[in-house]
N, CA and C atoms as a LAMMPS dump frame, in Angstrom:
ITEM: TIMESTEP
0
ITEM: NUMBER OF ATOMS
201
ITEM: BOX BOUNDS ff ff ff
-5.0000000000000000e+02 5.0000000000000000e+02
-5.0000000000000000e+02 5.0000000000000000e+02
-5.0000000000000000e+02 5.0000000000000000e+02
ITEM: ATOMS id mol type element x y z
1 1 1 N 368.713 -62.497 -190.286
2 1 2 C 369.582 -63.613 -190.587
3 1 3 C 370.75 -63.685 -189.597
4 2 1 N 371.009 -62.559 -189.178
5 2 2 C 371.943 -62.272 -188.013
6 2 3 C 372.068 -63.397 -187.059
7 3 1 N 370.56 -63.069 -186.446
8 3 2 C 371.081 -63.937 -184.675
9 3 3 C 370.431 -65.533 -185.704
10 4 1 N 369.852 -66.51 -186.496
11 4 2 C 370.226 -67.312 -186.84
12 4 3 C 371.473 -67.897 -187.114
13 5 1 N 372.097 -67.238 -187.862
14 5 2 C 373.896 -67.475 -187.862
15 5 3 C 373.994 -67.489 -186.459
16 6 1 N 374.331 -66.22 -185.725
17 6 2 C 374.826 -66.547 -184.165
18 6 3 C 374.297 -67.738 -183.575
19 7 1 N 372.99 -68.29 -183.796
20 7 2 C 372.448 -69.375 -183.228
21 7 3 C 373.154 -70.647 -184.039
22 8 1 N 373.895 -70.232 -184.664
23 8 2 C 374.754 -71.442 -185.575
24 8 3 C 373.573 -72.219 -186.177
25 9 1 N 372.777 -72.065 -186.828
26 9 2 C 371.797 -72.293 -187.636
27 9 3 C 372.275 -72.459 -189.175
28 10 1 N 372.706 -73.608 -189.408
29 10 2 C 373.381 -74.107 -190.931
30 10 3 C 372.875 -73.382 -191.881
31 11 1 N 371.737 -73.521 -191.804
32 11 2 C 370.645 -73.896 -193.232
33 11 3 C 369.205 -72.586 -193.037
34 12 1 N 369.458 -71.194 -193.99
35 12 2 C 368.167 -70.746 -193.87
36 12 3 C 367.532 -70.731 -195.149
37 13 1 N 366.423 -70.86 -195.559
38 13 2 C 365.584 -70.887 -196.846
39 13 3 C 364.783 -69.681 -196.347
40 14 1 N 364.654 -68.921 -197.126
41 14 2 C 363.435 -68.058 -197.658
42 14 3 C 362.787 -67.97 -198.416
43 15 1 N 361.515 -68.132 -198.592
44 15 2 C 360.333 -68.602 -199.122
45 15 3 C 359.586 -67.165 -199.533
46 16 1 N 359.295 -67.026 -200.814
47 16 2 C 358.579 -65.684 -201.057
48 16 3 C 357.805 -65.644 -202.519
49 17 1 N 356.959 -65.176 -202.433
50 17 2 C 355.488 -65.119 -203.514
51 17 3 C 356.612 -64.706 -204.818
52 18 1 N 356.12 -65.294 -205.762
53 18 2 C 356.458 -64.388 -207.041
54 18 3 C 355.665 -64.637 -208.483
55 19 1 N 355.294 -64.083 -208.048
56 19 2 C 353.363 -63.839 -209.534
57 19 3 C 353.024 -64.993 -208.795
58 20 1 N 352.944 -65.611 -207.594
59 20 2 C 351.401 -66.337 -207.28
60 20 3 C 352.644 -67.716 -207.393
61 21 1 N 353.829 -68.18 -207.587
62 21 2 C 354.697 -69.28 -207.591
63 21 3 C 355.609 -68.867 -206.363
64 22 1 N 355.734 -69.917 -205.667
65 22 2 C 356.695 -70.017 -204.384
66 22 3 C 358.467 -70.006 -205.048
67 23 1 N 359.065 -69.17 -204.64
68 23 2 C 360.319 -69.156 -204.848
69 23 3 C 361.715 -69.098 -203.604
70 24 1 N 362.068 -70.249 -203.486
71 24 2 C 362.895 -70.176 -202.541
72 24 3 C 364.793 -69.737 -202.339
73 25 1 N 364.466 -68.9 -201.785
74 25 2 C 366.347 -68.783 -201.543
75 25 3 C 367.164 -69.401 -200.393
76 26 1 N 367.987 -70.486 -200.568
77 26 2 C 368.607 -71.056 -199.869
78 26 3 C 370.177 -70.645 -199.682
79 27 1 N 370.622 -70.455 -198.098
80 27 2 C 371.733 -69.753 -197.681
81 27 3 C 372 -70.899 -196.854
82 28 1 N 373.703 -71.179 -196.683
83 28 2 C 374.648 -72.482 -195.482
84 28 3 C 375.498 -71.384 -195.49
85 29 1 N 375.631 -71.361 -194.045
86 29 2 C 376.237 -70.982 -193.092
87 29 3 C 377.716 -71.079 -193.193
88 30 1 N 378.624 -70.021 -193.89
89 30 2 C 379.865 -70.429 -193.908
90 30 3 C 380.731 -70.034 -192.701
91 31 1 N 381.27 -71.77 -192.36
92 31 2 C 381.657 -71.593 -190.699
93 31 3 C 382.84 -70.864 -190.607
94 32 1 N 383.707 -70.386 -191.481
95 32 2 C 385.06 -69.46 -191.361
96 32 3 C 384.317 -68.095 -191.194
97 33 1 N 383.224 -67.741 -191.874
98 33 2 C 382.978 -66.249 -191.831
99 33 3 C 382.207 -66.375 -190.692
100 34 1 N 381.457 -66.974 -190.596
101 34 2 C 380.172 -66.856 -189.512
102 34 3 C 378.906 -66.356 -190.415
103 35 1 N 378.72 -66.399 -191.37
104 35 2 C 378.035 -65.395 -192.116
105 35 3 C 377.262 -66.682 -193.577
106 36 1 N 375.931 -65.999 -193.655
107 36 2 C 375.377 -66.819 -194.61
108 36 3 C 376.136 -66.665 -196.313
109 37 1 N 376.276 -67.561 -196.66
110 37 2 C 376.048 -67.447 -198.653
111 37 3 C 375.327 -67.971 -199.338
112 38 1 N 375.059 -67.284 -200.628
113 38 2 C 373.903 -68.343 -200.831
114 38 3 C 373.984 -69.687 -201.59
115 39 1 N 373.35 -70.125 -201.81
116 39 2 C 372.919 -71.526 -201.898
117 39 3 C 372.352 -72.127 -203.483
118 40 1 N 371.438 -70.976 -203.679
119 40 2 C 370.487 -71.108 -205.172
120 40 3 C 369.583 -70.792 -204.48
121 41 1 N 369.006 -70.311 -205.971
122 41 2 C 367.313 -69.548 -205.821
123 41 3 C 366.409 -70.623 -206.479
124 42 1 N 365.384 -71.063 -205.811
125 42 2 C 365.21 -72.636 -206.888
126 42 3 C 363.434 -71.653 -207.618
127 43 1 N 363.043 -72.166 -208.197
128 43 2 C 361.532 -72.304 -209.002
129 43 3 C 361.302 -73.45 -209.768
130 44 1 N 360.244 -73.508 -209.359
131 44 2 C 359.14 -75.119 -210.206
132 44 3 C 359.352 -76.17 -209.302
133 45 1 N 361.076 -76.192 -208.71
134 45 2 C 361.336 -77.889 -207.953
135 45 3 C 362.932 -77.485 -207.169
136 46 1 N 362.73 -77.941 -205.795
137 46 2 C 363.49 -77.346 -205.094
138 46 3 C 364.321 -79.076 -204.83
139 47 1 N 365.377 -78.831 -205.141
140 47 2 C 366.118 -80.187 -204.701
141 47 3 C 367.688 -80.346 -204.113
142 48 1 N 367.572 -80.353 -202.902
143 48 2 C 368.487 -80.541 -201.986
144 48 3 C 369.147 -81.401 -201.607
145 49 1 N 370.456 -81.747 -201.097
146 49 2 C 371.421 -82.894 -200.569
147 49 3 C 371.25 -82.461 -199.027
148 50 1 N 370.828 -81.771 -198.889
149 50 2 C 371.531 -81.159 -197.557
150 50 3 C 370.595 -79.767 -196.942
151 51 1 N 369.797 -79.597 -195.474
152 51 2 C 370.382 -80.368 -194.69
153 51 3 C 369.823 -81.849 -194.711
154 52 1 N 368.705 -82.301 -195.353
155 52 2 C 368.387 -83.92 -195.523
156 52 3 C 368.263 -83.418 -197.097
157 53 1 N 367.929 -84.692 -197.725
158 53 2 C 367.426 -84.798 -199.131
159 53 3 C 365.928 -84.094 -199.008
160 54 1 N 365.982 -83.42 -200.311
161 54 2 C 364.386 -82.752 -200.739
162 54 3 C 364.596 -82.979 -201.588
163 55 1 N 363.37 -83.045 -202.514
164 55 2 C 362.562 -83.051 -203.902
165 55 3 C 361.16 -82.833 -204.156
166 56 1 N 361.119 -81.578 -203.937
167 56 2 C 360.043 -80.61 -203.685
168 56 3 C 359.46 -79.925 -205.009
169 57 1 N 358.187 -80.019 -205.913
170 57 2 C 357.483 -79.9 -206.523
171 57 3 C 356.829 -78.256 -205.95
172 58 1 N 357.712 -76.968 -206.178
173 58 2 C 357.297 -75.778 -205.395
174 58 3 C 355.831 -75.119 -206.067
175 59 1 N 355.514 -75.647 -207.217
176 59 2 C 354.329 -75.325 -207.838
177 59 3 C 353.235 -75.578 -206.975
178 60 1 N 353.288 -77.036 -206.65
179 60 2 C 352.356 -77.433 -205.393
180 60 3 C 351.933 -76.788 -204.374
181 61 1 N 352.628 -75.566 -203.997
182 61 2 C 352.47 -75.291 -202.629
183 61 3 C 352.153 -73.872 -202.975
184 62 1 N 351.379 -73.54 -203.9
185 62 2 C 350.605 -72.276 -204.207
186 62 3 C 349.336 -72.681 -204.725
187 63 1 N 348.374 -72.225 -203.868
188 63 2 C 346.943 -72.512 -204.05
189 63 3 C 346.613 -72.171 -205.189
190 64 1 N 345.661 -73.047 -205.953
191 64 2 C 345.451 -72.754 -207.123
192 64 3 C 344.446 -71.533 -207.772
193 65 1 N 344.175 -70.499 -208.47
194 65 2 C 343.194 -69.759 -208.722
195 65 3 C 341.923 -70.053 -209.348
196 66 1 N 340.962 -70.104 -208.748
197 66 2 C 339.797 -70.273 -209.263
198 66 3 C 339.49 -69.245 -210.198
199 67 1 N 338.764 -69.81 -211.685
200 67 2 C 338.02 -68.715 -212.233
201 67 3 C 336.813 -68.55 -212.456
């Protein structure tokens, strides 16, 4: 997350499995520290102002299990 910040990179999301559902953690760049904070941890529906509008359905984006 380091050299992103140094790259002045606003906006990082991290995206990570949890039981088979996408869960994202979103960090903005606080420009006094130089340093990320976070943002929210979203599940089911990720919805953002910023850096554009999202309204993201995160269920969607985990393949479904066949039985």
């Amino acid at each position: 997350m380091r050299k992103y910040a140094d790259a002045d990179i606003r906006h990082y999301w991290y995206i990570e499995d949890e039981d088979a559902v996408a869960v994202v953690h979103v960090y903005e760049l606080d420009e006094l520290t130089g340093v990320y904070a976070p943002a929210g941890i979203f599940r089911g529906t990720l919805q953002r102002p910023v850096p554009y509008e999202i309204d993201l359905d995160l269920r969607r984006l985990t393949p479904r299990h066949r039985s």
